[in-house]
Backbone as a printed PyTorch tensor [residue, N CA C, xyz], in Angstrom:
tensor([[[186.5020, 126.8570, 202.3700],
         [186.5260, 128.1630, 201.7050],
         [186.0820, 128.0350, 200.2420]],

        [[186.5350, 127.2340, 199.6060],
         [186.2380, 126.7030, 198.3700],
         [184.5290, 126.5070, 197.8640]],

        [[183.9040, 125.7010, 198.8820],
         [183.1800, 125.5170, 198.9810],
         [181.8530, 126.3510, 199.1450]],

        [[182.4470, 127.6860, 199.8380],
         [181.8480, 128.8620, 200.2880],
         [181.4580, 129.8440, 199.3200]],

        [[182.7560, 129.8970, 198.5870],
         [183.1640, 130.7610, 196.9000],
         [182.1010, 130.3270, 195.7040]],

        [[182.0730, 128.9190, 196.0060],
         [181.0710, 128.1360, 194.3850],
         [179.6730, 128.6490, 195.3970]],

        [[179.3240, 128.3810, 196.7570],
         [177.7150, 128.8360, 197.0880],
         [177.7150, 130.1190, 196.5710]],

        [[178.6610, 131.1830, 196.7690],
         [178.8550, 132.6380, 196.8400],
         [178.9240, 132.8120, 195.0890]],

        [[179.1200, 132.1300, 194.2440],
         [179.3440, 132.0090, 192.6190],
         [177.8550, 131.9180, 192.3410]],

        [[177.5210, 130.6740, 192.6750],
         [176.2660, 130.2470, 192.5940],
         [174.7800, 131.0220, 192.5160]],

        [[175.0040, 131.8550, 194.0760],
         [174.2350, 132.7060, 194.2230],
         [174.0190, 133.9740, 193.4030]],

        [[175.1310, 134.3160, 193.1850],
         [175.2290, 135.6250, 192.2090],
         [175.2340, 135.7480, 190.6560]],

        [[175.0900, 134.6170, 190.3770],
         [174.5700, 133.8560, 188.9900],
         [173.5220, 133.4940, 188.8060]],

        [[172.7780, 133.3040, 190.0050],
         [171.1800, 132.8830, 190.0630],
         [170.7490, 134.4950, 190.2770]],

        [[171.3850, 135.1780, 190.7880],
         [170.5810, 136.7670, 191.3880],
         [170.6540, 137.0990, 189.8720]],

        [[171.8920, 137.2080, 188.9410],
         [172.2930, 137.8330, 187.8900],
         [171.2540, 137.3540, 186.6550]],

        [[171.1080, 135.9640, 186.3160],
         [170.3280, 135.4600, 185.2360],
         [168.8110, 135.4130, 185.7990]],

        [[168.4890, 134.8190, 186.9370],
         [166.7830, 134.9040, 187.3890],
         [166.3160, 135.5450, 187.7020]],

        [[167.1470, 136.5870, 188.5290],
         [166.3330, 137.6010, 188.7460],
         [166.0460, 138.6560, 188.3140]],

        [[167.6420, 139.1690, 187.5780],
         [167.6200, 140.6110, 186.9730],
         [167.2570, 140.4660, 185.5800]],

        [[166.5080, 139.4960, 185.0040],
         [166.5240, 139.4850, 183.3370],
         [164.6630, 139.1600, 183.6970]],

        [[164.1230, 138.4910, 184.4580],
         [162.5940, 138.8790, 184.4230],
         [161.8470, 140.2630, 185.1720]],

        [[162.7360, 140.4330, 186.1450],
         [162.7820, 141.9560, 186.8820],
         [162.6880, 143.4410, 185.1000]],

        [[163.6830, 142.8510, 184.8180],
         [163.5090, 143.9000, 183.2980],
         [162.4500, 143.9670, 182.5240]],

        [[162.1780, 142.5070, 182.2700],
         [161.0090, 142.8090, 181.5990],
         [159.7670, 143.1420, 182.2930]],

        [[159.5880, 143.0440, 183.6090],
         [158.8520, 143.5820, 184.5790],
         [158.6070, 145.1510, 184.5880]],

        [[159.8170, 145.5090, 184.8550],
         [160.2930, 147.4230, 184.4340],
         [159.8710, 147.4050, 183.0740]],

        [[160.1550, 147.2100, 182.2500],
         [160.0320, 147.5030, 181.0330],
         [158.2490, 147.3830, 180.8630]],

        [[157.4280, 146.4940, 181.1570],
         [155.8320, 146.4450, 181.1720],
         [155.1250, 147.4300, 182.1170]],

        [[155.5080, 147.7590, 183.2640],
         [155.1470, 148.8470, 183.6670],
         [155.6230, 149.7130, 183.4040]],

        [[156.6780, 150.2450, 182.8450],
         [157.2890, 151.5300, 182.2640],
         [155.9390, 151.7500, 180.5990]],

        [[155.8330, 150.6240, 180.0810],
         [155.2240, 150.9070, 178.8900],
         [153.3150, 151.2650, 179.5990]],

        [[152.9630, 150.7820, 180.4680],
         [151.9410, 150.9100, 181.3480],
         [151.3490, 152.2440, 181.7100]],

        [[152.9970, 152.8010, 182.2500],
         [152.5980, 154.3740, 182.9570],
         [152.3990, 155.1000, 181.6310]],

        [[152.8840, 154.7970, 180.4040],
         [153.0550, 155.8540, 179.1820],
         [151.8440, 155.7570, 178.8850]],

        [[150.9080, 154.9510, 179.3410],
         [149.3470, 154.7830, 178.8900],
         [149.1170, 154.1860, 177.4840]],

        [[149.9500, 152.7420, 177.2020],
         [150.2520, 151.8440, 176.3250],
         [148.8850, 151.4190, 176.0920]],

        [[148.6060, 150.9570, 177.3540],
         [147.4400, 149.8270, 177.5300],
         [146.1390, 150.8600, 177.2120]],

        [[146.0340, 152.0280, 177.3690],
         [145.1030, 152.4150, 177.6060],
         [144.9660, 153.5500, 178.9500]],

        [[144.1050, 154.6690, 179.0460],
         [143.9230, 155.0500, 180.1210],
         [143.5260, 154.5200, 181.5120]],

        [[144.5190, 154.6450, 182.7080],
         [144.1740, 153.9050, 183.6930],
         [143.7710, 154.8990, 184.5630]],

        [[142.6330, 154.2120, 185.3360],
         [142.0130, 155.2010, 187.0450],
         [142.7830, 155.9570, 187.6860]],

        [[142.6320, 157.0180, 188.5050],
         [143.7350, 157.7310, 189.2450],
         [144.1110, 156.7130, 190.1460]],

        [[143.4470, 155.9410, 190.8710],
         [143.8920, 154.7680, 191.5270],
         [144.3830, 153.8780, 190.7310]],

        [[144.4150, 153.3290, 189.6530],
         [145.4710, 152.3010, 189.3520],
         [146.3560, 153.3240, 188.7880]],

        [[146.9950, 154.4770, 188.5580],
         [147.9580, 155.1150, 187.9950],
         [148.9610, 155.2520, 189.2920]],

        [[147.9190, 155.5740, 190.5520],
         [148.3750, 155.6470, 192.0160],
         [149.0730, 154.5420, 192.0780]],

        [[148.4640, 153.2740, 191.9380],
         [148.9960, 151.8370, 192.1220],
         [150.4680, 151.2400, 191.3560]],

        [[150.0520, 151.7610, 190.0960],
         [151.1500, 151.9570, 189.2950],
         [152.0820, 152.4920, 189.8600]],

        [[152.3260, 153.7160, 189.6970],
         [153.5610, 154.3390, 190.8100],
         [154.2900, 153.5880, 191.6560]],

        [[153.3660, 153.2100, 192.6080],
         [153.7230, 152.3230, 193.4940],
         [154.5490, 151.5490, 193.4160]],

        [[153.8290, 150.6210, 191.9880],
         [154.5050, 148.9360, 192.2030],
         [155.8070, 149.6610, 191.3930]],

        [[156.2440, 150.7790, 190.3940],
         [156.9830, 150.5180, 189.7820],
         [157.8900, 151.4590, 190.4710]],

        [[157.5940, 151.9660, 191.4250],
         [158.8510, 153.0540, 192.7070],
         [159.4830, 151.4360, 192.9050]],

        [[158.8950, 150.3100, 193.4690],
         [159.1860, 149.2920, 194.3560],
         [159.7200, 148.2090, 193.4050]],

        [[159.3920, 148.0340, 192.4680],
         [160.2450, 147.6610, 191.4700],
         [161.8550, 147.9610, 190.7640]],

        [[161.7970, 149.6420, 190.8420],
         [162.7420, 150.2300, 190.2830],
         [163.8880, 149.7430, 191.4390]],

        [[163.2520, 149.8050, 193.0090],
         [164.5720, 149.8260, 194.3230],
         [164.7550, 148.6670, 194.1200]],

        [[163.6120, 147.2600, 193.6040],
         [164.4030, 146.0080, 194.3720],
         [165.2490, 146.0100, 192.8720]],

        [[165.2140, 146.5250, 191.6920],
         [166.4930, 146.5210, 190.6200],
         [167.2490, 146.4810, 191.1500]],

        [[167.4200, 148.3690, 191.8920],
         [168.5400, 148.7600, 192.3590],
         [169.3420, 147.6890, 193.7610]],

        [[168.4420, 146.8360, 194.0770],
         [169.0570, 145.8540, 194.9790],
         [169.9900, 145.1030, 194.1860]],

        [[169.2460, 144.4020, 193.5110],
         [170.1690, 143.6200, 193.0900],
         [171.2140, 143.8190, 191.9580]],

        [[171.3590, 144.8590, 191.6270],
         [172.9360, 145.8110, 191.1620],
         [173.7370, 145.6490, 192.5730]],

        [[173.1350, 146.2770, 193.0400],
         [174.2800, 146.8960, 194.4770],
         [174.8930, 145.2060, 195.0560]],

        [[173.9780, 144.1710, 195.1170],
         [174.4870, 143.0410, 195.3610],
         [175.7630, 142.7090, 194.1760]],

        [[175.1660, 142.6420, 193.0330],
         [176.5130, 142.2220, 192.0870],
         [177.5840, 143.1390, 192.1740]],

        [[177.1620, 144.4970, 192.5470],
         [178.2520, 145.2960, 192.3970],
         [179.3030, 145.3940, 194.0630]],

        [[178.4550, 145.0390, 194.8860],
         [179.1930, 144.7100, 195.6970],
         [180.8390, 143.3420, 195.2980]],

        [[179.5650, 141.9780, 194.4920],
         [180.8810, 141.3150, 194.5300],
         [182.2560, 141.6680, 193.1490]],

        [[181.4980, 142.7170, 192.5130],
         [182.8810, 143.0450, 191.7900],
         [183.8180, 144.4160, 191.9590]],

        [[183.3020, 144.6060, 193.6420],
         [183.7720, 146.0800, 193.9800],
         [185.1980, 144.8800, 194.6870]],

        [[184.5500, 143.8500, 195.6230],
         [185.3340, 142.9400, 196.1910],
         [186.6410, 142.3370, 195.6810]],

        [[185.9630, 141.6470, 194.5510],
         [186.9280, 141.2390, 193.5730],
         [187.7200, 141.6450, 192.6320]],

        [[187.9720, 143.6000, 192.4350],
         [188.5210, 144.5700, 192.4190],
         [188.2410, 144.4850, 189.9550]],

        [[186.8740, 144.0880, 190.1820],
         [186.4460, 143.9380, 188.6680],
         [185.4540, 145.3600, 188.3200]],

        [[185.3790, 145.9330, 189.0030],
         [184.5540, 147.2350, 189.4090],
         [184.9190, 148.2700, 188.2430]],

        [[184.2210, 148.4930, 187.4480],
         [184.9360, 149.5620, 186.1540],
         [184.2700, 150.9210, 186.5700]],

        [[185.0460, 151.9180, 186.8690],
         [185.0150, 153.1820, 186.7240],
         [184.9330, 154.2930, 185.9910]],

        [[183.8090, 154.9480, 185.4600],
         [183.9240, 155.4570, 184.3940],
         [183.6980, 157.3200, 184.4790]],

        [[185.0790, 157.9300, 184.3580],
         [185.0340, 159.1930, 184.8750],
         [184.8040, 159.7260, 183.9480]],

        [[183.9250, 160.9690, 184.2750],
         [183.8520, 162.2230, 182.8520],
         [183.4980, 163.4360, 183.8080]],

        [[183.9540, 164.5690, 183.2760],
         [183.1570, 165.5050, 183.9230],
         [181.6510, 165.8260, 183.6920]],

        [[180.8990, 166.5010, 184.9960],
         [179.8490, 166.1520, 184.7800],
         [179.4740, 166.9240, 185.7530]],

        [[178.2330, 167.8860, 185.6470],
         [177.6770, 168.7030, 186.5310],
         [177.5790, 168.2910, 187.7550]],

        [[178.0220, 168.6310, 188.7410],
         [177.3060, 168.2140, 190.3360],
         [176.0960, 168.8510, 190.5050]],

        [[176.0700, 169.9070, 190.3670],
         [174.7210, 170.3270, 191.1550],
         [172.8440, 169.6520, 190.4450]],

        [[173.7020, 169.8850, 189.0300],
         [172.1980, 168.9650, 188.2250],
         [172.2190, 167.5120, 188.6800]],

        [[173.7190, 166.6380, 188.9290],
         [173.2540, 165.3980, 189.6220],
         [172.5770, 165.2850, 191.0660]],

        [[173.0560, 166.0120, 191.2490],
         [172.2390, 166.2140, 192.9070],
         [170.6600, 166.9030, 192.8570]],

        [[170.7630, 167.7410, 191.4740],
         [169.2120, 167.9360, 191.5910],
         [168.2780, 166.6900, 190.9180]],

        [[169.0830, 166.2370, 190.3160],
         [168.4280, 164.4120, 189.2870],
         [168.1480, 163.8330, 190.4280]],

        [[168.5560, 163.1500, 191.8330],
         [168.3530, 162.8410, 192.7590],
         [168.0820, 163.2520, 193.7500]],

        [[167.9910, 164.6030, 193.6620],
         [166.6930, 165.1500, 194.9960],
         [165.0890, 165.0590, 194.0930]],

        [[164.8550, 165.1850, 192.2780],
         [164.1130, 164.5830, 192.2510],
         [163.3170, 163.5220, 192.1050]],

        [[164.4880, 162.6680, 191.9640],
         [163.9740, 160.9820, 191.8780],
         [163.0880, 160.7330, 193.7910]],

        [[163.6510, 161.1800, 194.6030],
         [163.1950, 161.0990, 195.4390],
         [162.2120, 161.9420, 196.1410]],

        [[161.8050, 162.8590, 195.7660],
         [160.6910, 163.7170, 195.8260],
         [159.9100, 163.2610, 196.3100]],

        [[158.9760, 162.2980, 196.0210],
         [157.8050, 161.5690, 196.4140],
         [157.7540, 160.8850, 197.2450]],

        [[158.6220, 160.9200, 198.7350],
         [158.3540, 160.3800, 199.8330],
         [157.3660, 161.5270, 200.6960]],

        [[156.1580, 160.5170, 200.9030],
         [154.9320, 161.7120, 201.3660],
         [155.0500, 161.8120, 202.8140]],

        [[154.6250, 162.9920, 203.3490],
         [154.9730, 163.3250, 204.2370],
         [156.5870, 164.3540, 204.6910]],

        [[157.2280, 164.1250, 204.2370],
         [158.4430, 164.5960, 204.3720],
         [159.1370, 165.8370, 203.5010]],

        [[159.1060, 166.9920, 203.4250],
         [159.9590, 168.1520, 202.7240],
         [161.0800, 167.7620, 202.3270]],

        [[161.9670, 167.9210, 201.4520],
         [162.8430, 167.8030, 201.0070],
         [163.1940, 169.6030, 200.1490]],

        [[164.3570, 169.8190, 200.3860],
         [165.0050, 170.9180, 199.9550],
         [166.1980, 170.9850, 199.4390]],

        [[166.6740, 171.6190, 198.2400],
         [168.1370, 171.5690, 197.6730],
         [168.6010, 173.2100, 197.7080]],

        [[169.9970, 173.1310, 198.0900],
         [170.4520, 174.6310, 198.1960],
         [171.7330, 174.6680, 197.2790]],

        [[172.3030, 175.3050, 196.7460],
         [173.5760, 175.0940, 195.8800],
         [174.1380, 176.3270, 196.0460]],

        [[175.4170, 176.4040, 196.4220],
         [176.6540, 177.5780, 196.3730],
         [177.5710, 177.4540, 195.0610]],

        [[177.3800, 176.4570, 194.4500],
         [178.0570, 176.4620, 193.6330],
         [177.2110, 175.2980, 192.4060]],

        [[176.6070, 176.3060, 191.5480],
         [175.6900, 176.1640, 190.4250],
         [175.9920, 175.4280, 189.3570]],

        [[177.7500, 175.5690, 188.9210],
         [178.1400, 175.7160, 187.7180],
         [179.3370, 174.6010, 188.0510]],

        [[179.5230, 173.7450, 189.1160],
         [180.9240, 173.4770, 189.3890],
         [180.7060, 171.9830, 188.6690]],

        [[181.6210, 171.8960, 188.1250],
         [181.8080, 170.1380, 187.3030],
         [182.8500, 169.2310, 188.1860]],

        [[182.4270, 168.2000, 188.0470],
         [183.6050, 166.8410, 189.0040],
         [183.7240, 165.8990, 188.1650]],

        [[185.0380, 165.4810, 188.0720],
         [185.7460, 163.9800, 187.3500],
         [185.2850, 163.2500, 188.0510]],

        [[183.7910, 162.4090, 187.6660],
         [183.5050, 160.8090, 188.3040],
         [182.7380, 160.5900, 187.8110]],

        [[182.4420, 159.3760, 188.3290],
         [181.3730, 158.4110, 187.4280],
         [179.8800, 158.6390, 188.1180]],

        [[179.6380, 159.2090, 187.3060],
         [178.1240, 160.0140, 187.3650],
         [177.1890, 158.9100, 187.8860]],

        [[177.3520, 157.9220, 187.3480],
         [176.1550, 156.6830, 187.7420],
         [176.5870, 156.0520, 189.2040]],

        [[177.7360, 156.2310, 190.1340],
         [177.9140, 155.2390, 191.1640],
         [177.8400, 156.7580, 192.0560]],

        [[178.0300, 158.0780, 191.6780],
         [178.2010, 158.9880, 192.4960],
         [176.2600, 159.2000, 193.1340]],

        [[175.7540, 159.3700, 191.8900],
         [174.0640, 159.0120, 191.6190],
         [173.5070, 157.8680, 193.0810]],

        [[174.2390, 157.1880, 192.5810],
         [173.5300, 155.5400, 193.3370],
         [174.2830, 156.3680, 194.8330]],

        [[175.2870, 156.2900, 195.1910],
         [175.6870, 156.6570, 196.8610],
         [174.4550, 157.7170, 197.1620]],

        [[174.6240, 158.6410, 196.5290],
         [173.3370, 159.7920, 196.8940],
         [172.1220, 159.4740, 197.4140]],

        [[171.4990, 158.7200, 195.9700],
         [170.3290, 157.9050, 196.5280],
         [170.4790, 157.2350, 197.9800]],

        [[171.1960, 156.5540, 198.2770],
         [171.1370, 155.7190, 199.3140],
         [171.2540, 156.8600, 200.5760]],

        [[172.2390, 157.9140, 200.6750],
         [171.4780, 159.0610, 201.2910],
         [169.9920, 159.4840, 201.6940]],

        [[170.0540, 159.7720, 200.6760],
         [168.3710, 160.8080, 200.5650],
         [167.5540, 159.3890, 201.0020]],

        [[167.6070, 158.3010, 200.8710],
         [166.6160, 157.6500, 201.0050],
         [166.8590, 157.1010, 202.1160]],

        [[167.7310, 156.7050, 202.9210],
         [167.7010, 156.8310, 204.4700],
         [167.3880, 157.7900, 204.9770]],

        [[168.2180, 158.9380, 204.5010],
         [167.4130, 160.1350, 205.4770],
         [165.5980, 160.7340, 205.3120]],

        [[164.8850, 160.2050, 203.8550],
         [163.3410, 160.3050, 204.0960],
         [163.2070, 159.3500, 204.5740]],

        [[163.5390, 158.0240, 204.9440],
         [163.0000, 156.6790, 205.3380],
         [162.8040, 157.1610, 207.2430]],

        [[164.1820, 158.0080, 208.0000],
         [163.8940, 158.0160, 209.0910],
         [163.7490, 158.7410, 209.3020]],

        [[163.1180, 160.1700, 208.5600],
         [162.8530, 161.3270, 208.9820],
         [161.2230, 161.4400, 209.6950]],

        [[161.3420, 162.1070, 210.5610],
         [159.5780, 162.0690, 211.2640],
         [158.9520, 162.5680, 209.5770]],

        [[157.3970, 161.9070, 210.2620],
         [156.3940, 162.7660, 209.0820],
         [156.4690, 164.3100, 209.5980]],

        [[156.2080, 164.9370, 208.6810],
         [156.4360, 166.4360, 208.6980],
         [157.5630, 167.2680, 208.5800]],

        [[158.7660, 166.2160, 208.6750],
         [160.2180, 166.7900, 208.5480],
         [160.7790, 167.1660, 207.5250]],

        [[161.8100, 167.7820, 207.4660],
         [162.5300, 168.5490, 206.2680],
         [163.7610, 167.5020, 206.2080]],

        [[164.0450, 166.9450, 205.0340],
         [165.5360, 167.0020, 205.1290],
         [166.5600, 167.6820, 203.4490]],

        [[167.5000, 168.1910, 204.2910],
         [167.8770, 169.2440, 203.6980],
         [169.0880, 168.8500, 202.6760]],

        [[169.7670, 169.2360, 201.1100],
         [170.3870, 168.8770, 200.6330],
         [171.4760, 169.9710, 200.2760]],

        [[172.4850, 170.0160, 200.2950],
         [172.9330, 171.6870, 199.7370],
         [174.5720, 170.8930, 199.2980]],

        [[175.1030, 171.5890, 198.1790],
         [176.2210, 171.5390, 197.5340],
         [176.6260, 172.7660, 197.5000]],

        [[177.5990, 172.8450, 198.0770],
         [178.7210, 173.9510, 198.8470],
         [179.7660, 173.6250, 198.2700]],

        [[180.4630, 175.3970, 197.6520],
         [181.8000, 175.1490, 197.0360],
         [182.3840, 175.4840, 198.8870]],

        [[183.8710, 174.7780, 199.0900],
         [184.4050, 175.4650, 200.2080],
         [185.8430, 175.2330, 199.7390]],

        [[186.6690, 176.2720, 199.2800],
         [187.3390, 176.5430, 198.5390],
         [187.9840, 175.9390, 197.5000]],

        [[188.9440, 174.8450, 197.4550],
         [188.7140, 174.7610, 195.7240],
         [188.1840, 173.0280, 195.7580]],

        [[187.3420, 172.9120, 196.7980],
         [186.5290, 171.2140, 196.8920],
         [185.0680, 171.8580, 196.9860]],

        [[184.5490, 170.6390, 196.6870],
         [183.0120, 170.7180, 196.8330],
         [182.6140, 169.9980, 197.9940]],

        [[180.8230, 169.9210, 198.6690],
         [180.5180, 169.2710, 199.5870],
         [179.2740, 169.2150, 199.3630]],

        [[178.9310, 167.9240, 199.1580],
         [177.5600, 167.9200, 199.5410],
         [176.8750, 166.5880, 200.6260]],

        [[175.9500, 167.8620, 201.0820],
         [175.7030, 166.9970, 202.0800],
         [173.9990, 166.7950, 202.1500]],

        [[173.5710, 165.9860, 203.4030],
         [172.1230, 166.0880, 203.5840],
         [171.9430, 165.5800, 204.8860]],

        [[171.3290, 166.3740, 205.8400],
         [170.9450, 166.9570, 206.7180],
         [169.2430, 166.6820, 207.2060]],

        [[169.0590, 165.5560, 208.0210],
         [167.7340, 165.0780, 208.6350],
         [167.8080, 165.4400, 209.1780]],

        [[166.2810, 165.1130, 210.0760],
         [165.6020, 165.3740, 211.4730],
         [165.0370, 164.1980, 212.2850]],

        [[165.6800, 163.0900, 211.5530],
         [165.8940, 161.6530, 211.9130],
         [166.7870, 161.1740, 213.5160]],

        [[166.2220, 159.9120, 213.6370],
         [166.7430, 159.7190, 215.5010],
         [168.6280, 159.5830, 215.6100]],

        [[169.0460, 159.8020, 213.9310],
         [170.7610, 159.7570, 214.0160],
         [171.2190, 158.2400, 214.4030]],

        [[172.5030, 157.5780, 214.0590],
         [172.9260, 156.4310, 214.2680],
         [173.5300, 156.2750, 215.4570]],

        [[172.8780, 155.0530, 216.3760],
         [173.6750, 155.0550, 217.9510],
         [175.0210, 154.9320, 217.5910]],

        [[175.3930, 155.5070, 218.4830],
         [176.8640, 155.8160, 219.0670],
         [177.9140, 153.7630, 219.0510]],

        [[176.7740, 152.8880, 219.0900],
         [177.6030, 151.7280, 219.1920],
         [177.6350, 151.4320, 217.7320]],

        [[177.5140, 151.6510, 216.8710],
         [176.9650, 151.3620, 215.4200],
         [178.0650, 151.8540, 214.7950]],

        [[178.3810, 153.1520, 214.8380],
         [179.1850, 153.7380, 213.7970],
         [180.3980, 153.4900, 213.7430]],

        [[181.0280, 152.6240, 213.9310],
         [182.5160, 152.2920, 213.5900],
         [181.9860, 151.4590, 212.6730]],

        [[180.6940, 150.6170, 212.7530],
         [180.3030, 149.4260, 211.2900],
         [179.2760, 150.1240, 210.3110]],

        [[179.1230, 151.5250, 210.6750],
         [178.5940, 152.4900, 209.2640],
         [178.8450, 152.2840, 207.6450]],

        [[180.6320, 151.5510, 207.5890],
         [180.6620, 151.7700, 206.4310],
         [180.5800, 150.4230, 205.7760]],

        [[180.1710, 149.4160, 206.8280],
         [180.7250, 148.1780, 205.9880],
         [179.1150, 147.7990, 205.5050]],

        [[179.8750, 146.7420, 203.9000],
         [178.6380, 146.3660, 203.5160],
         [177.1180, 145.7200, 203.9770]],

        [[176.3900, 146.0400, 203.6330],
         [175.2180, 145.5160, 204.1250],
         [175.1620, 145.4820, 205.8920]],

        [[175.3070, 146.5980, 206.4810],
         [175.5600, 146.6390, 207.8220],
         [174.1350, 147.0770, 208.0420]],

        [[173.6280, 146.5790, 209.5630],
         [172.2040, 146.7930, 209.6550],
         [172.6380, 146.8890, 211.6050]],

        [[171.5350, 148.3670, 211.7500],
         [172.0720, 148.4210, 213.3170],
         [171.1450, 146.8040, 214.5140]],

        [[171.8520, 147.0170, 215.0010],
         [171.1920, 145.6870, 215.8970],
         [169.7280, 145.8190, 216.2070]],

        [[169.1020, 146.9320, 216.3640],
         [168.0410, 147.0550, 216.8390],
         [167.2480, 147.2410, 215.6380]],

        [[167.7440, 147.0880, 214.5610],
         [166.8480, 146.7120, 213.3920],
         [166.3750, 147.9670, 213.2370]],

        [[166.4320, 149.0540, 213.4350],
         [166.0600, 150.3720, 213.0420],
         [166.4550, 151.1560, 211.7330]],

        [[167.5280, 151.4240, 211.6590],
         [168.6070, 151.4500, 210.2880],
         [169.4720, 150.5390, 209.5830]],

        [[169.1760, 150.8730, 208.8880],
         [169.5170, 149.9580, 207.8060],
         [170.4580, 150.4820, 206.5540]],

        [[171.7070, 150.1230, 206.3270],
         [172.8280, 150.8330, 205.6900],
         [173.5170, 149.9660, 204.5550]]])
C-alpha cells in the first residue's frame, strides 16, 4: 500500500510540476497568438489556432480534474462559496461550448435573476463536463437543450440530448471517478 501511495505521490507531482507549468506557458503563447501578437494570421491558421488552443484549454482542464480528484480524496479540497448568478453561469458555459459544429445547443431560463451559495468555479467545471458529453454524443444535427428552472424555492438545471443515453449496466458506476462504459462509447 505504501508503495502504491509514493507511485500515486509521484505521479501527481510529475502531472503537477511537468506538465501543468509548460502546458501554461503553452496557453499563455497561443492565447497571445489569437490576440494577433505575432501578427495577422490566415483564416486557416486562425481556424487552426482555435483548434489547437480549444484542445489545449481541455487537456489543462484534465489535468486539474486529475489533481483535484486527489485532493477531493484526501478531503484537502477548498471550497469557496459566494453568491453568484446561476443563470449567467450557465450562460458562461453554454457559451464556452458553443462551437461544437454540427450540433444546436439552446439555453432556456425560468428564473433570470436567481443567485446560489457555491463555488462558481467547480459548479462551472461539473457543467462543462455536461454540455460536453452531451455535444460529444449527440447525433450531427441534434439539439441539446439547457434550461434553469426555478421549481419552488430550489433551482434545476438541467441538459437534455438526443444522444444513445447510458446502458442500463453502467449506471450504478455513473458517478465514480474516471468511470468509462465498457464498450468504450462514453466516457464519464
Amino acid at each position: 500500500r505504501r508503495a502504491i501511495d509514493l507511485m500515486k505521490n509521484q505521479f501527481l507531482s510529475t502531472v503537477n510540476h511537468e506538465l501543468r507549468t509548460p502546458l501554461t506557458s503553452v496557453l499563455g503563447s497561443l492565447g497571445l497568438l489569437s490576440e494577433g501578437i505575432a501578427g495577422e494570421l490566415s483564416e486557416r491558421g486562425k481556424s487552426l489556432l482555435g483548434i489547437t488552443l480549444s484542445n489545449v484549454e481541455r487537456l489543462a482542464r484534465l489535468i486539474s480534474n486529475i489533481l483535484d480528484m486527489d485532493d477531493i480524496q484526501s478531503g484537502r479540497m477548498r471550497l469557496d462559496f459566494w453568491p453568484i448568478s446561476l443563470s449567467r453561469l450557465v450562460e458562461n458555459a453554454v457559451e464556452e461550448q458553443r462551437t461544437a459544429a454540427g450540433v444546436r445547443l439552446t439555453l432556456s431560463s425560468t428564473a433570470p435573476r436567481a443567485l446560489v451559495h457555491a463555488d462558481g468555479e467547480r459548479l462551472s467545471q461539473a457543467l462543462n463536463h455536461l454540455l460536453s458529453n452531451a455535444l460529444k454524443y449527440s447525433p450531427h444535427g441534434g439539439t441539446v437543450e439547457v434550461a434553469v428552472q426555478a421549481i419552488g424555492d430550489r433551482l434545476r438545471v438541467s441538459v437534455t440530448d438526443q444522444g444513445p443515453g447510458i446502458a442500463e449496466q453502467f449506471r450504478a458506476r455513473i458517478f465514480q471517478p474516471f468511470s468509462q462504459a465498457a464498450n468504450g462509447d462514453a466516457d464519464f
